[in-house]
C-alpha positions as CSV (number, residue, x, y, z in Angstrom):
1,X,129.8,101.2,43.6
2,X,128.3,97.9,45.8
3,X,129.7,98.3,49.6
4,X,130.6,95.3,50.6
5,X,128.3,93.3,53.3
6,X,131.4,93.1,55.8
7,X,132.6,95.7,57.5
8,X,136.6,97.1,57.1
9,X,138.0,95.2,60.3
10,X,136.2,91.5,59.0
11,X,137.6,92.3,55.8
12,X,141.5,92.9,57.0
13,X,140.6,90.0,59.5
14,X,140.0,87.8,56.3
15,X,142.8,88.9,54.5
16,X,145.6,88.8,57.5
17,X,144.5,84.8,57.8
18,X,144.7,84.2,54.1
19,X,148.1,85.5,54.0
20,X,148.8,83.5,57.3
21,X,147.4,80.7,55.0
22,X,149.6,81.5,52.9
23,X,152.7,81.2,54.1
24,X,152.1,78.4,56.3
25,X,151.7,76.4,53.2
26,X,154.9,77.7,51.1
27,X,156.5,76.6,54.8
28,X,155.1,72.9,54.6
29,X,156.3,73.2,50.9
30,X,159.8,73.8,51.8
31,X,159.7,71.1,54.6
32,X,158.7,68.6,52.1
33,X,161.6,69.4,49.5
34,X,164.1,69.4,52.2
35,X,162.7,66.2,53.2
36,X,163.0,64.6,50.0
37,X,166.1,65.8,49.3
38,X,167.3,64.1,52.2
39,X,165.8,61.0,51.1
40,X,167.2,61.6,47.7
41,X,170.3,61.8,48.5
42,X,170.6,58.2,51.4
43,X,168.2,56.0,49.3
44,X,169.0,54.3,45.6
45,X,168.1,56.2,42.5
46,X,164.7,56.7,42.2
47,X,162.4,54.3,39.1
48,X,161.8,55.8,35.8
49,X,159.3,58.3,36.8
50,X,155.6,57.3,35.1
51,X,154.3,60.6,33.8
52,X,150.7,61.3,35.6
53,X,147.5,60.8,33.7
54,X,146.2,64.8,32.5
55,X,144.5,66.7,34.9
56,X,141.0,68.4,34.3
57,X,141.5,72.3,35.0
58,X,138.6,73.3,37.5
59,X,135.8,75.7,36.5
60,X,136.6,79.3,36.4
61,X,135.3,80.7,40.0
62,X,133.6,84.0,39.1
63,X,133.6,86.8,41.9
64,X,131.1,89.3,42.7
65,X,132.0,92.7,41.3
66,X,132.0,94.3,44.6
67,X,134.0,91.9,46.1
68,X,136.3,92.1,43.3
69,X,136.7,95.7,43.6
70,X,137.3,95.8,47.8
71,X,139.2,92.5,48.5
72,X,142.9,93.2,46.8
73,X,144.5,90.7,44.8
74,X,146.0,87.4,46.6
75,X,149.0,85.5,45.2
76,X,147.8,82.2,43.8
77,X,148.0,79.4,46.4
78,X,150.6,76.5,45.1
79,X,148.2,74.0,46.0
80,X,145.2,74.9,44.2
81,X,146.2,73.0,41.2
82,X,149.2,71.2,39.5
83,X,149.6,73.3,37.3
84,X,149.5,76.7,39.5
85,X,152.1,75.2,41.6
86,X,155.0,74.8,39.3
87,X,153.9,77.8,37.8
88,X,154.7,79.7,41.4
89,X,158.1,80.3,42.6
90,X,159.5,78.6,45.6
91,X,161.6,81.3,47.8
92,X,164.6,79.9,49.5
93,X,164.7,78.9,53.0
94,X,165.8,81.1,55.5
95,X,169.4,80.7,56.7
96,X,169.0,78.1,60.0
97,X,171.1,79.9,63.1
98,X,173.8,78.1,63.9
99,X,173.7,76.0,67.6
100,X,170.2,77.5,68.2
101,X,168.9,73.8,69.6
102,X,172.0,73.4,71.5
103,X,172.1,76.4,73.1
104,X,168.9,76.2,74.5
105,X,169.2,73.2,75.9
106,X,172.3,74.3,78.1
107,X,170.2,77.3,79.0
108,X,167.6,74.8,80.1
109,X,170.1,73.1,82.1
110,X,171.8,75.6,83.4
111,X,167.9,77.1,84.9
112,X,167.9,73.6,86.4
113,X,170.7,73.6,88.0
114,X,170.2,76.9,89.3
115,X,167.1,76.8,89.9
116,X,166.7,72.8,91.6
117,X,169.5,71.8,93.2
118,X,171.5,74.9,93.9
119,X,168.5,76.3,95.1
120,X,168.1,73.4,97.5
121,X,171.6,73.3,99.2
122,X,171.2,76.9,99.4
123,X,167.6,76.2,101.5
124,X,169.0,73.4,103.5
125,X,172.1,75.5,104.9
126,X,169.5,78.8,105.7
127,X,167.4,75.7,107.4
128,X,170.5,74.5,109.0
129,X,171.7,77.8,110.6
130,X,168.3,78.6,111.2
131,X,167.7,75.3,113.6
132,X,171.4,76.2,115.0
133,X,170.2,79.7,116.1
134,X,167.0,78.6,117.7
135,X,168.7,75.4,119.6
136,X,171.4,77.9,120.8
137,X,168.3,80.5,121.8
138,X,166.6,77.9,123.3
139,X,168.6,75.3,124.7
140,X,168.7,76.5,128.0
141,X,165.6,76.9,127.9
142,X,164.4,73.6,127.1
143,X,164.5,70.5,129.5
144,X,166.0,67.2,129.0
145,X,162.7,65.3,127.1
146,X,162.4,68.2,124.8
147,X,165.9,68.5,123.7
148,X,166.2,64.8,123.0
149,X,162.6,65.6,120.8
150,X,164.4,68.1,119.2
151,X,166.8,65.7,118.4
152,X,165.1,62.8,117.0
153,X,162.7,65.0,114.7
154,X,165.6,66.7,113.3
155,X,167.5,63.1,112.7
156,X,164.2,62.1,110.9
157,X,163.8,65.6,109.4
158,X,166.8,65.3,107.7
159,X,166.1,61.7,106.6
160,X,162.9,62.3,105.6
161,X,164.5,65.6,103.2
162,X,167.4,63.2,102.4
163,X,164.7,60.4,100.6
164,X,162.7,63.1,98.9
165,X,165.1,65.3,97.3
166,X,166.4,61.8,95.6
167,X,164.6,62.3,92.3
168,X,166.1,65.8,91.7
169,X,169.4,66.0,93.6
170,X,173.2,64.2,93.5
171,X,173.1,61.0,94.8
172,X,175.9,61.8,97.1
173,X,174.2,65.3,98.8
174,X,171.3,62.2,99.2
175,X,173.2,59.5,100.9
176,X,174.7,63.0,103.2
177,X,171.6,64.1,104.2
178,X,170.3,60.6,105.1
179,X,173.8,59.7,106.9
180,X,173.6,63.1,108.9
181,X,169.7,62.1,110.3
182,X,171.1,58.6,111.0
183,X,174.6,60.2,112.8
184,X,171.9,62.9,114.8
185,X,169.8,59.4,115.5
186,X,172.2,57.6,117.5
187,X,173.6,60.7,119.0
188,X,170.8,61.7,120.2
189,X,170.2,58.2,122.0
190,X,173.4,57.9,122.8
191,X,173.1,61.3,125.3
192,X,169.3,60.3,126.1
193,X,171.4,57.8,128.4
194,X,175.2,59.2,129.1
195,X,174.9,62.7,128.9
196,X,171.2,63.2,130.4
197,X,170.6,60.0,132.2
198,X,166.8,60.2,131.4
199,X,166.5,56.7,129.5
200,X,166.7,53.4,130.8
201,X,169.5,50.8,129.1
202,X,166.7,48.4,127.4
203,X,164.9,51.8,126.3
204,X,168.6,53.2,124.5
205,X,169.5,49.5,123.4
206,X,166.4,49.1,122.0
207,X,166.6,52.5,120.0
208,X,170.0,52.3,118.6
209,X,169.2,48.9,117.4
210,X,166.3,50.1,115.3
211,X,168.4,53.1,114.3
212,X,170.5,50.8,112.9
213,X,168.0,48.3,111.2
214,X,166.0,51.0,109.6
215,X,169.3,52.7,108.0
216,X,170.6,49.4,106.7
217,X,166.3,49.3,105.0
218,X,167.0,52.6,103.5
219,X,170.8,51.7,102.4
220,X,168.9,49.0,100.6
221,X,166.2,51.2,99.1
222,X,169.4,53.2,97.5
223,X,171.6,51.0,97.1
224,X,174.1,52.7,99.2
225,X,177.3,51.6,100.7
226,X,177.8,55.1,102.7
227,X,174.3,54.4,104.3
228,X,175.5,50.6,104.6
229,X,178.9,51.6,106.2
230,X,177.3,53.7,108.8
231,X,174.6,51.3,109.9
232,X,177.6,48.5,109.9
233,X,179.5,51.1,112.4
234,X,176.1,52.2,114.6
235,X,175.2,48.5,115.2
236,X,178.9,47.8,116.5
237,X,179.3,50.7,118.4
238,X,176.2,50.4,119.9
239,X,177.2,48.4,123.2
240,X,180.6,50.8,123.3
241,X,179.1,53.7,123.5
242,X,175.9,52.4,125.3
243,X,178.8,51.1,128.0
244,X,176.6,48.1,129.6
245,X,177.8,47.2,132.8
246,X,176.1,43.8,132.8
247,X,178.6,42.2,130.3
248,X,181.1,41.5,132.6
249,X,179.3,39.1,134.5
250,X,176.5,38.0,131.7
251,X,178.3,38.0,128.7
252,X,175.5,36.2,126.9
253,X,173.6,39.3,125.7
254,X,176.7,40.6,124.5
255,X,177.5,37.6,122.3
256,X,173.9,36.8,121.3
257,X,173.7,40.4,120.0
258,X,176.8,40.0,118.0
259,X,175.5,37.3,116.9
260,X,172.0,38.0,115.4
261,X,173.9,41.6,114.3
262,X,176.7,39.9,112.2
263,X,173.7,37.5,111.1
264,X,172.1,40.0,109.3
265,X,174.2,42.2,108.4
266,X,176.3,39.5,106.5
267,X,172.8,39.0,104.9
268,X,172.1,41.8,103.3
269,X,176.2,42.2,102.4
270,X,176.4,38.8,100.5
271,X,173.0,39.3,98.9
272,X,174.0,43.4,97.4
273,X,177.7,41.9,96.9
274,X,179.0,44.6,99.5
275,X,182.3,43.2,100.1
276,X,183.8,46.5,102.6
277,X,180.8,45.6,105.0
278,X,181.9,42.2,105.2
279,X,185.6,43.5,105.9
280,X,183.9,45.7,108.2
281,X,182.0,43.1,110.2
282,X,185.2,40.9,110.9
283,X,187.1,43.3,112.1
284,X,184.7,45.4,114.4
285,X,183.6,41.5,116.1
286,X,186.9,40.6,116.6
287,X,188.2,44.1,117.5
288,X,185.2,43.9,120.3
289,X,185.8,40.4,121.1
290,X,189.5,41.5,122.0
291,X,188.4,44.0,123.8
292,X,186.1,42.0,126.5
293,X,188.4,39.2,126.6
294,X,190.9,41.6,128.0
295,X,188.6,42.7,130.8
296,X,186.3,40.0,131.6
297,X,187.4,36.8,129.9
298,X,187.5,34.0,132.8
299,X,188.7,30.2,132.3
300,X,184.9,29.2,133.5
301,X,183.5,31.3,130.6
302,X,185.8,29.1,128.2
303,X,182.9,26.6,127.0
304,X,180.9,30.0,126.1
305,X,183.0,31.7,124.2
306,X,184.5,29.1,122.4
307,X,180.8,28.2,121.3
308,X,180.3,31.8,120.0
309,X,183.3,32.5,118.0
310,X,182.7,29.1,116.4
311,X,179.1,30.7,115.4
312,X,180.7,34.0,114.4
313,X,183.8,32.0,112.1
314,X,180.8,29.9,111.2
315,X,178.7,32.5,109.7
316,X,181.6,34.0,108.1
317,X,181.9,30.9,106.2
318,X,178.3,30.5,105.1
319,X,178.9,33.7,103.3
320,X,181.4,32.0,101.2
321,X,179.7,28.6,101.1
322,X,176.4,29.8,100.6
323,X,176.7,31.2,96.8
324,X,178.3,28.5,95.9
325,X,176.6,25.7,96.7
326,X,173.1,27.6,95.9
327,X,173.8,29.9,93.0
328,X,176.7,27.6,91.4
329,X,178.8,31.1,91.6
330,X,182.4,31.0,91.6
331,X,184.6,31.8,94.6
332,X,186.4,35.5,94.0
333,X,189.8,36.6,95.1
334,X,187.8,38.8,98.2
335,X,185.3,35.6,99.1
336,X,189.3,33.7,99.6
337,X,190.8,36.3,101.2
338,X,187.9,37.2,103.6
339,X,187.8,33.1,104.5
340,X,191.8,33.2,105.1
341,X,191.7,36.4,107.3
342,X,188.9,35.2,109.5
343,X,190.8,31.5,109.8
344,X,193.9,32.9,110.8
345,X,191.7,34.8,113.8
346,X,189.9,31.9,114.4
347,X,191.9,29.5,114.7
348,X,194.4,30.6,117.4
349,X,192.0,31.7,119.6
350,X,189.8,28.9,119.4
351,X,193.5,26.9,120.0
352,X,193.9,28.8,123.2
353,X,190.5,28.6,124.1
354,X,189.7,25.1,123.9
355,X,193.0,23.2,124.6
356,X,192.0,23.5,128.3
357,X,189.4,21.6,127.8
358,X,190.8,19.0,125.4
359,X,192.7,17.1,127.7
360,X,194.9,14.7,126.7
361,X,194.0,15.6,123.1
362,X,195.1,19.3,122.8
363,X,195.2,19.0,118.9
364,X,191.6,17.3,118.5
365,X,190.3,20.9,117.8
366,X,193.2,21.7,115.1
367,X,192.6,18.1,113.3
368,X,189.3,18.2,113.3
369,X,189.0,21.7,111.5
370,X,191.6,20.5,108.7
371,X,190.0,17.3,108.3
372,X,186.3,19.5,108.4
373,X,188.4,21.6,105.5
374,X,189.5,18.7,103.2
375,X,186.1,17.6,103.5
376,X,184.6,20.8,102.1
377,X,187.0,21.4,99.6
378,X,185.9,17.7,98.2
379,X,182.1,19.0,98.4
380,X,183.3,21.9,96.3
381,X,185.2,19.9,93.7
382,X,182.2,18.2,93.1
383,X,179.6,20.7,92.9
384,X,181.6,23.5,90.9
385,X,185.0,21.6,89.4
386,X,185.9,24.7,87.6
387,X,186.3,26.5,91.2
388,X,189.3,25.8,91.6
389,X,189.9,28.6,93.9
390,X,188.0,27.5,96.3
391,X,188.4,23.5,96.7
392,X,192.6,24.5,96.9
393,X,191.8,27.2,99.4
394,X,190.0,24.7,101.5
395,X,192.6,21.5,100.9
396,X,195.6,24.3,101.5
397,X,193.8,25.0,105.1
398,X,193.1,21.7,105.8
399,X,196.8,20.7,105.1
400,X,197.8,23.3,106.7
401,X,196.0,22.4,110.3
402,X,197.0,19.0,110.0
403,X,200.3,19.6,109.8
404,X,200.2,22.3,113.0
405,X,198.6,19.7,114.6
406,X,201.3,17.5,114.7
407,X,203.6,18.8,116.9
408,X,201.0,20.6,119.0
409,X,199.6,16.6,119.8
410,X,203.0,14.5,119.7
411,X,206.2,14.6,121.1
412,X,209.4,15.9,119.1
413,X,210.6,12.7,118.5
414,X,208.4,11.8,116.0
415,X,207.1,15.4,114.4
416,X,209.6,14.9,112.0
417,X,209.4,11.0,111.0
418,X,205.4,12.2,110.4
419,X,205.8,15.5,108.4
420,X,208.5,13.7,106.3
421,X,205.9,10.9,106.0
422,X,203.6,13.6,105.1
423,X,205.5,15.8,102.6
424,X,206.7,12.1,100.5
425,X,203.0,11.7,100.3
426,X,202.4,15.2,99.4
427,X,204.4,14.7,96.5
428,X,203.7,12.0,95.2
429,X,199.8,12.5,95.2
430,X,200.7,15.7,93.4
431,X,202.6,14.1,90.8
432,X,200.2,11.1,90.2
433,X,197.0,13.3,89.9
434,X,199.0,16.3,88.2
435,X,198.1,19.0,91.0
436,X,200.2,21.9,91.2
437,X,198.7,23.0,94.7
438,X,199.2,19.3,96.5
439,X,202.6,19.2,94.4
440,X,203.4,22.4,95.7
441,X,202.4,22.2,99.4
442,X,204.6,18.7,99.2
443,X,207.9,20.6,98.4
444,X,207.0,23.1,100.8
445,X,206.3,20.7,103.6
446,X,210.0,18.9,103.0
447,X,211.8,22.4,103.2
448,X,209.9,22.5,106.8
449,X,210.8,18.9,107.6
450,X,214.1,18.5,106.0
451,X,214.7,22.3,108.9
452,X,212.9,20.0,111.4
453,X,215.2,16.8,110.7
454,X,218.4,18.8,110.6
455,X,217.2,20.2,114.0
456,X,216.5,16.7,115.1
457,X,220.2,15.5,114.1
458,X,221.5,18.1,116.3
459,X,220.3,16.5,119.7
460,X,221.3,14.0,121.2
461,X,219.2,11.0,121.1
462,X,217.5,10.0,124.5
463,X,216.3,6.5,123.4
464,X,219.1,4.0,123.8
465,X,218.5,2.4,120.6
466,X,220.0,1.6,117.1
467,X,217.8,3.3,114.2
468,X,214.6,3.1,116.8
469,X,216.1,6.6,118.2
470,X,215.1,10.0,117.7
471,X,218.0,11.3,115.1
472,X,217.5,7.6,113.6
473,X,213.8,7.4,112.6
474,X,214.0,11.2,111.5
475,X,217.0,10.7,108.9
476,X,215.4,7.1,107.8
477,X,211.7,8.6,107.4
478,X,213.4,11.7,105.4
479,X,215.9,9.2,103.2
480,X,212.8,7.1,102.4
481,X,210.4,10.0,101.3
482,X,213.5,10.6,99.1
483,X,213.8,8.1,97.5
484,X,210.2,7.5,97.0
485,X,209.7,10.7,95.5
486,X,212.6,10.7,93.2
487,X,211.3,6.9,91.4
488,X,207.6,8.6,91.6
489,X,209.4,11.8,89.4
490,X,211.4,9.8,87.4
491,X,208.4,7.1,86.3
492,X,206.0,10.1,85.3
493,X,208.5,11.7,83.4
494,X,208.7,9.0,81.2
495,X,205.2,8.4,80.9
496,X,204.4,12.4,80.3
497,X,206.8,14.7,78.9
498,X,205.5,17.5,79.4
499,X,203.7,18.4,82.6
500,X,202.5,21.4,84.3
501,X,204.7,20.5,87.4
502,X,207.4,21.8,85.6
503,X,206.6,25.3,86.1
504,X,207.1,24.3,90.2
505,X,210.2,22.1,89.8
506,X,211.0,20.1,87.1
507,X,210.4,16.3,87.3
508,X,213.6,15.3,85.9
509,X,215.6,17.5,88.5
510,X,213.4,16.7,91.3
511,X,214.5,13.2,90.3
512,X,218.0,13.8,90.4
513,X,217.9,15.9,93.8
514,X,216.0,13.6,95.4
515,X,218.4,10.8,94.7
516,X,221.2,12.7,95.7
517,X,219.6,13.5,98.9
518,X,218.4,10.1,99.5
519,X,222.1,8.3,98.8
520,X,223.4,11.4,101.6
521,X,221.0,10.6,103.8
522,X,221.6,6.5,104.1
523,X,225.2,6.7,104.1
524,X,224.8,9.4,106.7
525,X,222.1,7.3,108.7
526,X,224.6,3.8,108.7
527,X,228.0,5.9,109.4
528,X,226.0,7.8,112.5
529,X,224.2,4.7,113.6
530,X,227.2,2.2,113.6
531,X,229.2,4.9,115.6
532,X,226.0,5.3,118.1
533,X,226.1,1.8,118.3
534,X,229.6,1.4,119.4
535,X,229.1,4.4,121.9
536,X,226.2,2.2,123.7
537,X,228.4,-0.7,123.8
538,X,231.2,1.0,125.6
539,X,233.6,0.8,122.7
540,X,233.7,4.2,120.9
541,X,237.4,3.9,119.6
542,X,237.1,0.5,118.4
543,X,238.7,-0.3,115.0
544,X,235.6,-2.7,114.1
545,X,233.6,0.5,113.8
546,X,235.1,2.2,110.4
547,X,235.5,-1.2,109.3
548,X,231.9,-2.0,109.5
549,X,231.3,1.6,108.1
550,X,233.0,0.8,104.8
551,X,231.2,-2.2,104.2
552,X,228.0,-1.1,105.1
553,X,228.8,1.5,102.3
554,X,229.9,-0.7,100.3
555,X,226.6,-3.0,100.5
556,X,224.5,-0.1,99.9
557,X,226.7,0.6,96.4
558,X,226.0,-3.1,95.4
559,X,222.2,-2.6,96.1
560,X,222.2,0.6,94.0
561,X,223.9,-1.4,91.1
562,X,221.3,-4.6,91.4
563,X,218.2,-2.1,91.7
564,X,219.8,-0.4,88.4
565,X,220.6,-3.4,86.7
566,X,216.7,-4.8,87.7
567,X,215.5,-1.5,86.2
568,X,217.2,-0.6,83.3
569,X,218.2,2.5,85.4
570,X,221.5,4.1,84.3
571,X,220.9,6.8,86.7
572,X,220.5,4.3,89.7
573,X,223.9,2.4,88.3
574,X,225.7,5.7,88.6
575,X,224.6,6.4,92.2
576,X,225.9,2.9,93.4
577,X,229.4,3.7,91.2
578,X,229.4,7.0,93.3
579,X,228.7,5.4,96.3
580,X,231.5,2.5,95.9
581,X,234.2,5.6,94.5
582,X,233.4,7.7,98.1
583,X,234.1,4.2,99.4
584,X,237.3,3.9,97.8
585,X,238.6,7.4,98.9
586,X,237.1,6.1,102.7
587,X,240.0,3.3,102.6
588,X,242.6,4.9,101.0
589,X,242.5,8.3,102.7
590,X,241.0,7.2,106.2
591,X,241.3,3.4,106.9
592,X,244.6,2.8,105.0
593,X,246.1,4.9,108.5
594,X,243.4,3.8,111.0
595,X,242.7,0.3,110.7
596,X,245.1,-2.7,111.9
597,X,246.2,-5.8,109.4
598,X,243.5,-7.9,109.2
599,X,240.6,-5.2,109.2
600,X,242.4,-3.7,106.3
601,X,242.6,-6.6,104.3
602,X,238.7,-7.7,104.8
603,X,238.0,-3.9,104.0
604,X,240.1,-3.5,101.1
605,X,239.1,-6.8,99.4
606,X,235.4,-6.8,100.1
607,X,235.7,-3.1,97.9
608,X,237.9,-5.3,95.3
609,X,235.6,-7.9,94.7
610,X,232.8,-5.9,94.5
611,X,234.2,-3.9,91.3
612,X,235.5,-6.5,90.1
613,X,232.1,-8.5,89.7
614,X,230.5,-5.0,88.3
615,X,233.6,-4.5,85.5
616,X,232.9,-8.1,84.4
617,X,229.2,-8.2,84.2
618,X,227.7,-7.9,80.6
619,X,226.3,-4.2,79.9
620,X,222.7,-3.7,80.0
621,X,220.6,-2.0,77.9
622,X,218.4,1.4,78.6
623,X,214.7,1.6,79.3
């Protein structure tokens, strides 16, 4: 027998790769039928399969006998021919172990976990302690200088660990690691000049304010509010904790600082839409404003301060303002609150401020704000209509100052004759443009002046004249807004139905109290300013006096009936009826008793002829 040219270990060598041959291919078999079942079973039906053209069997390959004899028999390879391969049988995949993908994935994650970021709390505590048993080793060991070293390169230590670890740890044990460097930072600073006394005020003040610009960069960088709030807190603490003598008597440094600090951190704020730093930056200026004013505020240092919170309530307002009128973006419910907070800070203290220095004029500052306010929410109308949240904040404001500013400029006597004025205008503009907000703020203005009238009623007048008096032009401007308003109701409620007024008050029933009111308040104003004029004469008990009464009353009934007769106004007619029936229950119940012969007879037949005329005249026909 032929020995074989290779030797025993190339010959199993050959034959362990052919059967690794071997079943790699039945594996890519099995793949490919499971594939195509797949496909089989989400696609259509398949075309009529074309049967394939006939296949040429290859030549015969003819061993050598030796090699026939050593190499053992191999099972025939499914892809040698067509015709081989269905001929060899397929075994059946191997059962697939249940979860196998999934549970290595959570064993992957769990390595992580154990391995990254548990690992690296773990290190930075053993770091921690480690740095806490040296500093108490060598603290008193180490002078001034080298503590405050310490210091700072730990603060940036942990920064700089903070900003590296931010790819493979929480973003919360990021932002703490950074916040701790920063906290370390100022403290470190902070007893470089208190505790230790080695550093100079510029030197400290100059530290803590680039402690605080470089972590408002990296509260950028990350995006981070924490990192955001604690910068917002280091910059404002910065002259407490500093404790600067040299405010008291040059405040400017303190207020430029506030200043260019509130300048740019409302900056970054409005730009990243971080609305608690903005919250936080009013109240910190405002809570350190209050807090110098109490110690070192003098009348001389007026002009100064007034300039400065003007520049703070100013910048403030550009935050608002700003997206608006640049980016077109609509005013939120924070953006109005934030504006309404800061103006109710502002504008007292400006007030008390200022007035000083006003003269003559104490309300010029008031007036000139709410007139500043109209003005911008007109600007804002007509940039953005829809934002309407911001134009009626603005006109609300301004309405609002105005309306202080009346009795803060002009005397008592005529506050009420001008906010009545006011509040009939209100109203009426409210109803003619269909504006719920200047509609609204009318009826709330005549509540407060109808209070303020009622108040003005009360006194005695100190002008000596008929109507031209104090409780006179008060009651007369508050009758006449009245009655305006309640024609102004009535007409649009009979041009438009339907309104959204209605959901305020209703037209219809503002008309009718408003007429009500009106015909109270001028037979009220003629009954107390026939009486007053009697009392200046000398003759308060005179009998001409209820006698003049009831036909003054009577007149006004007759001029309610012509002005309803002219109109077409049934409800007008019935308020000169009422007015000539209370009339009627005047004579019988109060001048029948009280006035002699001849005053009874001119009273009792100037009432008769009048009805009489009415019951005779032809009736008139509704509008």
């Amino acid at each position: 027998m032929a020995r074989s040219p290779f030797s025993d270990d190339v010959q199993k060598e050959l034959e362990l790769m052919r059967r690794l041959l071997t079943a790699l291919d039945q594996a890519v078999e099995r793949l490919e039928q499971h594939l195509t079942r797949l496909g089989e079973a989400s696609a259509p039906p398949p075309a009529p399969e074309v049967p394939p053209p006939p296949s040429v069997p290859p030549a015969p390959e003819v061993p050598s006998a030796q090699a026939s004899a050593d190499l053992p028999s191999a099972p025939p390879s499914p892809r040698a021919s067509p015709t081989q391969a269905a001929r060899t049988p397929i075994p059946a995949p191997e059962p697939r172990k249940p979860f196998a993908f999934e549970e290595e994935t959570t064993a992957r994650e769990l390595e992580q976990t154990l391995g990254g970021q548990i690992a690296l709390w773990f290190g930075i505590a053993l770091l921690f302690l480690a740095a806490v048993f040296f500093l108490s080793w060598a603290w008193t060991r180490l002078g001034p200088w080298a503590r405050l070293a310490i210091g700072y390169l730990g603060g940036l230590a942990l920064v700089e660990l903070g900003w590296l670890s931010r790819r493979r740890s929480a973003g919360w044990f990021v932002d703490g690691s950074i916040a701790a460097g920063l906290a370390i930072l100022y403290l470190t600073t902070w007893a470089g000049l208190q505790r230790y006394g080695v550093m100079r005020f510029e030197l400290a003040f100059a530290l803590m304010v680039a402690t605080t610009a470089f972590g408002m960069g990296l509260a950028i960088g990350r995006d981070s509010q924490l990192l955001a709030t604690l910068s917002v807190l280091g910059g404002f603490l910065t002259p407490v904790v500093l404790q600067s003598e040299g405010n008291a008597g040059k405040p400017l440094g303190f207020f430029t600082y506030l200043a260019v600090l509130n300048a740019g951190l409302l900056t970054v704020a409005t730009r990243n839409r971080w609305e608690l730093q903005r919250w936080l930056c009013l109240i910190a200026t405002w809570i350190l404003l209050m807090g110098w004013s109490m110690e070192h505020y003098r009348e001389a240092l007026a002009g100064l301060v007034f300039g400065f919170i003007t520049l703070y309530y100013a910048l403030f307002m550009l935050t608002v303002l700003v997206p608006m009128f640049t980016r077109r973006a609509p005013t939120s419910d924070s953006d109005m609150a934030l504006l309404s907070v800061a103006t109710l800070l502002y504008v007292p203290a400006g007030q008390a401020v200022v007035a000083p220095l006003l003269g003559d004029y104490p309300a010029a500052f008031l007036a000139g704000l709410g007139a500043l306010y109209l003005l911008l929410a007109w600007l804002g109308y007509r940039t953005v209509p829809e934002d309407t949240l911001l134009s009626g904040g603005f006109a609300t404001l301004g309405i609002t100052l105005l309306t202080i500013a009346i009795p803060v400029q002009f005397k008592a006597s005529v506050v009420a004759p001008i906010w009545n004025l006011e509040a009939m205008l209100l109203v009426a503009l409210g109803i003619g443009y269909s504006s719920r907000l200047l509609y609204g703020l009318g009826l709330a203005l005549w509540v407060l002046a109808s209070l303020r009238t009622l108040v003005a009623l009360s006194e005695e007048p100190t002008l000596e004249r008929v109507l031209l008096n104090e409780r006179g032009l008060a009651l007369l401007s508050w009758t006449l807004g009245l009655k305006v308003n309640a024609l102004v109701a009535r007409a649009h409620a009979l041009q438009q139905p339907e309104s959204e007024l209605d959901r305020l008050l209703p037209r219809v029933g503002l008309a009718i109290m408003a007429g009500l009111a009106a015909l109270g308040g001028a037979v009220w104003l003629v009954t107390m300013e026939t009486y007053y004029y009697f009392q200046l004469i000398g003759e308060p008990n005179s009998p001409l006096a209820p006698m003049l009464v009831s036909l003054e009353w009577t007149l006004l009934g007759v001029l309610l009936l012509i002005a309803g007769v002219l109109n077409r106004s049934r409800a007008i007619r019935l308020l000169g009826l009422a007015t000539l029936t209370l009339t009627a229950f005047k004579l019988f119940l109060f001048d029948l008793g009280f006035l002699e012969m001849p005053y009874r007879t001119f009273s009792f037949a100037g009432l008769g002829l009048t009805l009489l005329s009415y019951g005779t005249a032809p009736p008139t026909p509704q509008a």
